[in-house]
Residue frames as a rotation matrix with the C-alpha (Angstrom) as fourth column:
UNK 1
-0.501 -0.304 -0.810 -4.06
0.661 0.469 -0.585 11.36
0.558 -0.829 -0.035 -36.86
UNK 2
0.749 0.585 0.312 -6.58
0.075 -0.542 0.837 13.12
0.659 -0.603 -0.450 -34.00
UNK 3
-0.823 -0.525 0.218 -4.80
0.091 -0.501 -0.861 15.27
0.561 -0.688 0.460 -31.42
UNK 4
0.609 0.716 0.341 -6.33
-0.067 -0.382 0.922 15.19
0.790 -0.584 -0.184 -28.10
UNK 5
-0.137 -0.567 0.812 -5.88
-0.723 -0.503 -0.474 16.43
0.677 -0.652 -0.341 -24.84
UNK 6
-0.221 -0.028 -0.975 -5.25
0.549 0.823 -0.148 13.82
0.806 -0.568 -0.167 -21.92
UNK 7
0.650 0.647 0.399 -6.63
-0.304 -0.259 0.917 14.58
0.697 -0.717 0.029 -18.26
UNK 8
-0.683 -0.628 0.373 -3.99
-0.645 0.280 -0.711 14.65
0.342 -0.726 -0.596 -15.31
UNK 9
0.177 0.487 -0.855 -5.16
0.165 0.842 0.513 11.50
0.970 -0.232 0.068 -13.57
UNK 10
0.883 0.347 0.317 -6.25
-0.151 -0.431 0.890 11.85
0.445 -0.833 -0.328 -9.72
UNK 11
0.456 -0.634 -0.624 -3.37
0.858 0.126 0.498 10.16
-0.237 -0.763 0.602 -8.09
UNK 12
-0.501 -0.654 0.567 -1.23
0.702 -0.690 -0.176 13.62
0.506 0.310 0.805 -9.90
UNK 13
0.017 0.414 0.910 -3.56
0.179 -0.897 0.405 15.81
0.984 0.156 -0.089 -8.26
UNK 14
0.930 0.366 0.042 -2.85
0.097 -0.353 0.931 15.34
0.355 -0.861 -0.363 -4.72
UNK 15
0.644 -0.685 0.341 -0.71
-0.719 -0.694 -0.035 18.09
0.261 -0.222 -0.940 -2.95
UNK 16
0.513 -0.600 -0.614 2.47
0.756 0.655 -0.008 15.44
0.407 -0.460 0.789 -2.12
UNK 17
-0.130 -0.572 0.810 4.08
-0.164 -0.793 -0.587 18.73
0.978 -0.208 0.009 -0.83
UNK 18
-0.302 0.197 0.933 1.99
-0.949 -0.156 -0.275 18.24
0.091 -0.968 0.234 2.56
UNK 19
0.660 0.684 -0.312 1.24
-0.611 0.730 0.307 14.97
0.437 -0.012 0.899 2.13
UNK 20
-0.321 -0.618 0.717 2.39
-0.933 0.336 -0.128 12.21
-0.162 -0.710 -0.685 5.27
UNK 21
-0.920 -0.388 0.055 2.29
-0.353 0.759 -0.547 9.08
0.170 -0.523 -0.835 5.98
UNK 22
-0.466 0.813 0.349 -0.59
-0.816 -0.242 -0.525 7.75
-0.342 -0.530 0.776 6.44
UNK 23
-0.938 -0.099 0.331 -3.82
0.249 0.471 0.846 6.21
-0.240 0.877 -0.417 4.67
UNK 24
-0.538 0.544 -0.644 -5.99
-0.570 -0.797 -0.197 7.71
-0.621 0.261 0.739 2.02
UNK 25
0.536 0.556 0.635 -8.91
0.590 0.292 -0.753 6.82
-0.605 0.778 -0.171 -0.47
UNK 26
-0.657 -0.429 -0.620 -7.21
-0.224 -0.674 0.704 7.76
-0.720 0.601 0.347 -3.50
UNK 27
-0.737 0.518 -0.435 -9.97
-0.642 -0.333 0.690 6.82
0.212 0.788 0.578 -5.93
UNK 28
0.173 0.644 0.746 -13.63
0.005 0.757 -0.654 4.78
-0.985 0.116 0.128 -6.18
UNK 29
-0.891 0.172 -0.420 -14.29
-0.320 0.418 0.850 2.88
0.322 0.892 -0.318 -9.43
UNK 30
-0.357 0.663 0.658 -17.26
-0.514 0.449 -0.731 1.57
-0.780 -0.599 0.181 -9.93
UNK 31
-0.924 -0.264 -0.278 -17.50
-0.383 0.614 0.690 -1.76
-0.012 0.744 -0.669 -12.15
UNK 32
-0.434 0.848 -0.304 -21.15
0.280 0.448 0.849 -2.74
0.857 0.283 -0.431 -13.04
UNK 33
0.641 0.490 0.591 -23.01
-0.109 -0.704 0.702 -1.86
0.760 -0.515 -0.397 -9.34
UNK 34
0.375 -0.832 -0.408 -19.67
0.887 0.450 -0.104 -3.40
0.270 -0.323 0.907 -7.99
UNK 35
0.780 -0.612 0.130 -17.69
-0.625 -0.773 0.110 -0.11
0.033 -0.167 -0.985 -5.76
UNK 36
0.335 -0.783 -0.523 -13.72
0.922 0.386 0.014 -0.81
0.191 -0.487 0.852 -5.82
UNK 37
0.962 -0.266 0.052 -11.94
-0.228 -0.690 0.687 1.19
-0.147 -0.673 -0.725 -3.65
UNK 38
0.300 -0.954 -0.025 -8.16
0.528 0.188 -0.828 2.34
0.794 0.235 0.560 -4.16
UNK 39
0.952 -0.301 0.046 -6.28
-0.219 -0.569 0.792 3.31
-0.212 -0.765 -0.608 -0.91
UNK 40
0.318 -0.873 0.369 -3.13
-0.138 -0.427 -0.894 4.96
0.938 0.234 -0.256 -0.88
UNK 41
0.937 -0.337 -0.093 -0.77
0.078 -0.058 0.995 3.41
-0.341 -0.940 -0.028 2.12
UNK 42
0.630 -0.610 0.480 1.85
-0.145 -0.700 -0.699 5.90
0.763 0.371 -0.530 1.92
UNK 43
0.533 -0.500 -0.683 4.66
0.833 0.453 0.318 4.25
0.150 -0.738 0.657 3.99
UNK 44
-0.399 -0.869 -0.293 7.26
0.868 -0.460 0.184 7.34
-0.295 -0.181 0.938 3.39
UNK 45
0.557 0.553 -0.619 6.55
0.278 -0.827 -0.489 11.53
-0.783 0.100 -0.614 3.12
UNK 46
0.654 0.164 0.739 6.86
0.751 -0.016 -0.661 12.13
-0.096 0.986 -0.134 -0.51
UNK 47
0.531 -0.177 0.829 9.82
0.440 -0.778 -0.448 14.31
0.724 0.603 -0.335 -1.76
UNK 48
0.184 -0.697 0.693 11.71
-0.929 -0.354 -0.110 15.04
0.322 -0.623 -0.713 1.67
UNK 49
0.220 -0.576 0.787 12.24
-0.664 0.503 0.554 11.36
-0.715 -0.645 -0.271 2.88
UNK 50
-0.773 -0.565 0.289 14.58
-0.370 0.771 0.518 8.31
-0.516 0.293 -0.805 1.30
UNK 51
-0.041 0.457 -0.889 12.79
-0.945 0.272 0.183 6.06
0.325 0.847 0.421 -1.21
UNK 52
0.294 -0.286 0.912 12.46
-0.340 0.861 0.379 2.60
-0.894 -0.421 0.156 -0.36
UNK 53
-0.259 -0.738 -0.623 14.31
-0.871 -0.100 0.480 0.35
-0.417 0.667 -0.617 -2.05
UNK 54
-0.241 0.213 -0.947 13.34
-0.791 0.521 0.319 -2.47
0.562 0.826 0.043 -4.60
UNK 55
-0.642 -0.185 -0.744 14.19
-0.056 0.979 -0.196 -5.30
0.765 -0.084 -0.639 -2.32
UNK 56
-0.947 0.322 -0.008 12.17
-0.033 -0.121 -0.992 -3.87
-0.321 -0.939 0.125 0.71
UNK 57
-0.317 0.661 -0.680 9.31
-0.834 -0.535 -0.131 -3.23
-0.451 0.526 0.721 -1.74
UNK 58
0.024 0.317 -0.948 9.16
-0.575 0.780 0.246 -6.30
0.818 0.539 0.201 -3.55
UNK 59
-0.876 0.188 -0.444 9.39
0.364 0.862 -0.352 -8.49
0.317 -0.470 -0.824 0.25
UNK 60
-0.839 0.485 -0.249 6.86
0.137 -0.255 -0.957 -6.54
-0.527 -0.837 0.148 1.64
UNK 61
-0.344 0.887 -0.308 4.61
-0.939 -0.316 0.137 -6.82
0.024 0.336 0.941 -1.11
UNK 62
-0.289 -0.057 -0.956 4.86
-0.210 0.978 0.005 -11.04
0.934 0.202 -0.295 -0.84
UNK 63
-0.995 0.096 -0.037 4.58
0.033 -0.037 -0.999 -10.45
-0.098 -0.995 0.033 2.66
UNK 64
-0.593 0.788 -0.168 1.26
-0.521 -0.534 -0.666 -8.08
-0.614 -0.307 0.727 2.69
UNK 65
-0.515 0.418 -0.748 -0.31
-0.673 0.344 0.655 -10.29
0.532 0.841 0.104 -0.72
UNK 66
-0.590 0.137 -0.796 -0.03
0.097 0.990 0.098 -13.05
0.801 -0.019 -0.598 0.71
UNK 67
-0.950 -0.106 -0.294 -1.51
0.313 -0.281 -0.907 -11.75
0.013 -0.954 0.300 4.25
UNK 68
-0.449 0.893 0.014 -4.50
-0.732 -0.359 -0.578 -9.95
-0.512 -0.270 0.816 3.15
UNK 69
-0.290 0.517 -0.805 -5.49
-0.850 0.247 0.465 -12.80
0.439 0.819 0.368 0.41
UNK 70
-0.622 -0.031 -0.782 -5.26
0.292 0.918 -0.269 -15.12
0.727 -0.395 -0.562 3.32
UNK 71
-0.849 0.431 0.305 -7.75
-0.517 -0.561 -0.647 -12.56
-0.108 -0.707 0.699 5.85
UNK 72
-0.933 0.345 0.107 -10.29
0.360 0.865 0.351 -14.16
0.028 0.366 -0.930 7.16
UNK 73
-0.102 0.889 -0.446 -12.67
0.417 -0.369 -0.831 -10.99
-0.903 -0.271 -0.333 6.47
UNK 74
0.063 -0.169 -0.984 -11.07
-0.746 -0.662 0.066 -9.10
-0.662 0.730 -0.168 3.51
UNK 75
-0.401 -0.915 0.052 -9.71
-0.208 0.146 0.967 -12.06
-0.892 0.377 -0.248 1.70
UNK 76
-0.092 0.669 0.738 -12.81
0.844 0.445 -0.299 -12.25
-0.529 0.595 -0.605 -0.78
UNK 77
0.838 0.528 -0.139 -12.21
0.500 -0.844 -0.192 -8.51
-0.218 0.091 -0.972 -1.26
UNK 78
0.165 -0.863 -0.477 -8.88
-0.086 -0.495 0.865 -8.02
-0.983 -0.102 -0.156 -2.26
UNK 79
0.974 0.020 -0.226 -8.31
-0.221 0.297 -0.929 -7.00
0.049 0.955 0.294 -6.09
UNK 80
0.684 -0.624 0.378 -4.87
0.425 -0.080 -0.902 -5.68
0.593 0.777 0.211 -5.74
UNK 81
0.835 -0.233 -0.499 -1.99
0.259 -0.633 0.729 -5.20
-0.486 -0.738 -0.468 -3.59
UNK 82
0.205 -0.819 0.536 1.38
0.968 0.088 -0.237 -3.80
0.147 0.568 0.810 -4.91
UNK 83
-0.487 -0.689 -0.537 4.21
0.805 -0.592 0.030 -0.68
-0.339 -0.418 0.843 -4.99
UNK 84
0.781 0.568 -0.258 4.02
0.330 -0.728 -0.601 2.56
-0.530 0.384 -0.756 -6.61
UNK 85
0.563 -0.766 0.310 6.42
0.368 -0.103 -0.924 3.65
0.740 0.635 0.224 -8.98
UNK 86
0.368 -0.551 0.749 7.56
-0.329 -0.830 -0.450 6.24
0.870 -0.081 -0.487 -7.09
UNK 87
-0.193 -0.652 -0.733 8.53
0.372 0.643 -0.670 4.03
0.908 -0.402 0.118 -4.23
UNK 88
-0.637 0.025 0.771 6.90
-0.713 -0.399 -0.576 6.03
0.293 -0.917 0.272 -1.42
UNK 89
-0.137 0.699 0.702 4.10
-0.524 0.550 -0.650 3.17
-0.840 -0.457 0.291 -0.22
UNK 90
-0.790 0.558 0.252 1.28
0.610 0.757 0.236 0.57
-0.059 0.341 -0.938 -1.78
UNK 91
-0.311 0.941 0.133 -1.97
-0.901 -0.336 0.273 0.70
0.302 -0.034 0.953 -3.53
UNK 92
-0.922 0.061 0.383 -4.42
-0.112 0.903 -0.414 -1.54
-0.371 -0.425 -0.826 -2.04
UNK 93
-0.592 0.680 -0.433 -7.61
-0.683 -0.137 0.718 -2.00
0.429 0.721 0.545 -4.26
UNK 94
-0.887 0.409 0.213 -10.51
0.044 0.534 -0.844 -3.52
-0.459 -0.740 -0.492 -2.23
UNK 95
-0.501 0.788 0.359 -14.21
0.089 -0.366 0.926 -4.09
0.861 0.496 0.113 -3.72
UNK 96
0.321 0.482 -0.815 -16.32
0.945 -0.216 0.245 -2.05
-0.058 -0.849 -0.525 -1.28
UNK 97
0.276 -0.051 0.960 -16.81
-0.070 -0.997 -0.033 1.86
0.959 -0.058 -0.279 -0.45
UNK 98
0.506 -0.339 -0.793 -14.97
0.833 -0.046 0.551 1.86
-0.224 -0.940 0.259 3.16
UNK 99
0.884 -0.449 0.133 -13.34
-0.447 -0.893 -0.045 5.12
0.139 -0.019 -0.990 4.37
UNK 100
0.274 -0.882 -0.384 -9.90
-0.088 0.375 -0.923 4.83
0.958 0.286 0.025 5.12
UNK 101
-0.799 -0.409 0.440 -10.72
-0.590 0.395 -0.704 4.45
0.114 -0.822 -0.557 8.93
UNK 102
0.725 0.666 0.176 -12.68
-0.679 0.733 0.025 1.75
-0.113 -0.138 0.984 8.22
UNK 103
0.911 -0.182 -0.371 -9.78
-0.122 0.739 -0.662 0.16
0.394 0.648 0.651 7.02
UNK 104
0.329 -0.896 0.298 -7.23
-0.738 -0.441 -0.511 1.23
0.589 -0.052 -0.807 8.97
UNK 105
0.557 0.005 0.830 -7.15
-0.579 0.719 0.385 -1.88
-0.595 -0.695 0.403 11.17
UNK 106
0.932 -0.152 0.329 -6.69
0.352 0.164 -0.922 -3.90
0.087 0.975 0.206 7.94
UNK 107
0.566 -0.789 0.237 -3.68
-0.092 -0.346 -0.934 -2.13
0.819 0.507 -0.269 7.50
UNK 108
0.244 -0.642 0.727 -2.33
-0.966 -0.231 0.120 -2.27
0.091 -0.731 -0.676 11.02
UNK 109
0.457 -0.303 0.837 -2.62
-0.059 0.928 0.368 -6.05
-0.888 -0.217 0.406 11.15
UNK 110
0.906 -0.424 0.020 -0.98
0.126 0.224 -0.966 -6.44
0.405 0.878 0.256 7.27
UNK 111
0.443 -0.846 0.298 1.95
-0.400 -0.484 -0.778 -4.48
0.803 0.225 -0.553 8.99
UNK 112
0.416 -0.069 0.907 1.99
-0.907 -0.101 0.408 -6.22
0.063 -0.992 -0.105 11.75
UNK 113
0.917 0.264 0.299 2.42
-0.070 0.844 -0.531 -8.96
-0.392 0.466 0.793 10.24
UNK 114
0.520 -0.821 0.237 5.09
0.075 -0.232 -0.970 -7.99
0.851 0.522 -0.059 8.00
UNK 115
0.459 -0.522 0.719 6.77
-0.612 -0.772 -0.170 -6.69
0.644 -0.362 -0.674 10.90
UNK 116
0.412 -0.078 0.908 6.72
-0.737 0.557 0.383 -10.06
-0.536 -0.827 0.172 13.29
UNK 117
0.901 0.126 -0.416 7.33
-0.373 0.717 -0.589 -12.08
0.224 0.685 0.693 10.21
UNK 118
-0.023 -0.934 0.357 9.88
-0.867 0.196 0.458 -14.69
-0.498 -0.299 -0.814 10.56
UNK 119
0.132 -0.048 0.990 11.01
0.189 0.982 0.022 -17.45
-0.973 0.184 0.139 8.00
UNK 120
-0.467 -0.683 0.562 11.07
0.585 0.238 0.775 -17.86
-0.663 0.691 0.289 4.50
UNK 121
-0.493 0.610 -0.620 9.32
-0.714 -0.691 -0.112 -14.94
-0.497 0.387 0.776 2.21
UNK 122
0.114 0.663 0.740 6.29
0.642 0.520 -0.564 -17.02
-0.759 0.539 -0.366 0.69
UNK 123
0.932 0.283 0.227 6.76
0.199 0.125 -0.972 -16.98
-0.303 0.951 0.060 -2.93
UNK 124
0.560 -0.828 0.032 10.49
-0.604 -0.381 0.700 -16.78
-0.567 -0.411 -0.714 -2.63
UNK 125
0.281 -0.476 0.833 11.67
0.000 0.868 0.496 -19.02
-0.960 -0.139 0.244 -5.27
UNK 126
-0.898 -0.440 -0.012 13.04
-0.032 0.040 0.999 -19.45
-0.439 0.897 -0.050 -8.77
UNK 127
-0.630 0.696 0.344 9.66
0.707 0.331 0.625 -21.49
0.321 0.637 -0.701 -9.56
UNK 128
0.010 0.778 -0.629 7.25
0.890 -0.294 -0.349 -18.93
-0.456 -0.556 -0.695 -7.55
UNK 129
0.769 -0.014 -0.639 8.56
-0.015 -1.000 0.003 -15.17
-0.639 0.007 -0.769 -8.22
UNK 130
0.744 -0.480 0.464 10.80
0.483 -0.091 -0.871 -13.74
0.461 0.872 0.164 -11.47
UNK 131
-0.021 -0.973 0.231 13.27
-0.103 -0.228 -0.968 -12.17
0.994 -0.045 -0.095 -9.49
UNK 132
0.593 0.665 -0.455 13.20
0.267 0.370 0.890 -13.99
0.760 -0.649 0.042 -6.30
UNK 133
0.301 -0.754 -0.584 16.32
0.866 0.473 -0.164 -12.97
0.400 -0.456 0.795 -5.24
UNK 134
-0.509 -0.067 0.858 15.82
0.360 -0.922 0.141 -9.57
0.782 0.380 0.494 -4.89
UNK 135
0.212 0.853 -0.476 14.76
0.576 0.285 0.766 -9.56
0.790 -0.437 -0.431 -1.24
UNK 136
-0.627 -0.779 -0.019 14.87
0.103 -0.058 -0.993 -7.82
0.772 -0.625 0.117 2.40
UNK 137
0.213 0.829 -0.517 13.24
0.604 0.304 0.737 -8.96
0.768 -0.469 -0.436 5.14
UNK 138
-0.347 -0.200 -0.916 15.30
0.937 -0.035 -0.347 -7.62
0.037 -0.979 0.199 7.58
UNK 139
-0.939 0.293 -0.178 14.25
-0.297 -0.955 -0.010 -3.71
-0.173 0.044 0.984 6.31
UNK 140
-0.279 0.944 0.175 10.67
0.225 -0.113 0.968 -4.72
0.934 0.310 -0.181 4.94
UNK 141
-0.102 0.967 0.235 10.60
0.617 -0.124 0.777 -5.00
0.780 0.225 -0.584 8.65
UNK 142
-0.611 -0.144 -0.778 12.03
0.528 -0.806 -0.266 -2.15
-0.589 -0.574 0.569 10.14
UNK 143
-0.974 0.150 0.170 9.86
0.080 -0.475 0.877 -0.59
0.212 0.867 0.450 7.29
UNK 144
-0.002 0.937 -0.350 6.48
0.222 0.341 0.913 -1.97
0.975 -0.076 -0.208 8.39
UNK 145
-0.294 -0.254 -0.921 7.94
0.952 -0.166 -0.258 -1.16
-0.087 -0.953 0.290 12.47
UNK 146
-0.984 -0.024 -0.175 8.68
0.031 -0.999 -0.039 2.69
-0.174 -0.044 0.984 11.40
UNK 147
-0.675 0.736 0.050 5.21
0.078 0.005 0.997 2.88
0.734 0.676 -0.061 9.48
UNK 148
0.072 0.737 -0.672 3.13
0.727 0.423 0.541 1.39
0.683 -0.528 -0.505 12.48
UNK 149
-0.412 -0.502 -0.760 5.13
0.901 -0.350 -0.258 3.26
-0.137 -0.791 0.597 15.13
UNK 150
-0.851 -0.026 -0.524 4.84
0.096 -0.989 -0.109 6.91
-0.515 -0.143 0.845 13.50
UNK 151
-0.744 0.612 -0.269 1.80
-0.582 -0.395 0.710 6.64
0.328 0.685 0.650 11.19
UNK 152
-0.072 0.870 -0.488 -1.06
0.041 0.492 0.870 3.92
0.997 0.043 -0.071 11.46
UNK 153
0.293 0.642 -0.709 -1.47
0.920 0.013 0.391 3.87
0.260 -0.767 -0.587 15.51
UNK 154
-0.514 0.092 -0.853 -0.83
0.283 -0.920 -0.270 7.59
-0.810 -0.381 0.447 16.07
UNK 155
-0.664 0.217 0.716 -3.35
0.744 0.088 0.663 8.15
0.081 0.972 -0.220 12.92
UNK 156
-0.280 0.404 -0.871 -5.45
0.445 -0.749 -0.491 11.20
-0.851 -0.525 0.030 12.88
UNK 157
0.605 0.787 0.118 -7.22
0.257 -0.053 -0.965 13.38
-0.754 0.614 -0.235 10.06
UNK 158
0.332 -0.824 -0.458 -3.94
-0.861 -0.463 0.209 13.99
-0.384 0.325 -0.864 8.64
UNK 159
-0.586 -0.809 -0.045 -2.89
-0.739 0.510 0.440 10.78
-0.333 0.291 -0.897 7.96
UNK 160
-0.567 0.613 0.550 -6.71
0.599 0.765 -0.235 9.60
-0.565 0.196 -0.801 6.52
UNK 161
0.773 0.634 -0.015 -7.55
0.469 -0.588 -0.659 12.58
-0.427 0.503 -0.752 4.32
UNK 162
0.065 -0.533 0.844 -5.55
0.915 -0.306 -0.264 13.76
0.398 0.789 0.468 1.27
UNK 163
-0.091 0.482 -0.872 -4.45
0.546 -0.708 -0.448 17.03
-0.833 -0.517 -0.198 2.45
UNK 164
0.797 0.590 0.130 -5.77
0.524 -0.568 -0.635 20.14
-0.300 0.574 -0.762 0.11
């Protein structure tokens, strides 16, 4: 059996001590001369506020999916939206090299969205989603409110650059 050593992977290397709200490039890929971009929209500050919980997490990704795959600029450019383990935000995986204020619009209308939403979560069903029942609109959007409010339109180099 070979013994090797594994590389911490980038997302482990940034400082979540100082890290806010916000949104960050957390990695490029690049797939044949294809760039995809991963951005890190950190909804909660890592390690001193609440987790979100499952149900807020799982409407507000059905929400934000379903939102950007329907954009009528991005929606050819979305790989991947979805949680993080650790429950503090979303990765959003775009193909393109955009900064994270290029993108930050993008992200204000997703939440804005989320936030005005009213009706039935799209993909809300037995036949649509494996655990459909597992929902909360009413926090996804006080979730997507708080977010907008204190992070994405008071944004600044803090809350679009990993800090060191």
């Amino acid at each position: 059996m070979e013994v090797f050593s594994m590389q911490k992977i980038e997302s482990f290397t940034v400082n979540h001590l100082d890290l806010l709200p916000g949104v960050y490039v957390s990695r490029r890929d690049s797939i044949g001369t294809e760039t995809l971009t991963t951005y890190d929209l950190r909804m909660t500050a890592p390690n001193k506020e609440p987790v979100m919980n499952t149900a807020e997490i799982h409407t507000i990704e059905h929400l934000g999916a379903t939102f950007l795959r329907n954009h009528a600029q991005y929606k050819d450019r979305v790989i991947y939206f979805g949680p993080m383990g650790c429950r503090t935000g979303f990765y959003l995986i775009l193909a393109g090299d955009q900064t994270s204020s290029e993108i930050l619009e993008l992200v204000k209308e997703t939440f804005e969205y989320i936030r005005d939403f009213e009706g039935d979560v799209p993909g809300a069903s037995p036949r649509d989603c494996g655990n459909y029942l597992d929902m909360n609109l009413p926090m996804a959007k006080l979730l997507a409110y708080k977010y907008l409010t204190f992070s994405l339109y008071t944004a600044n180099e803090k809350n679009l650059n990993y800090p060191e």
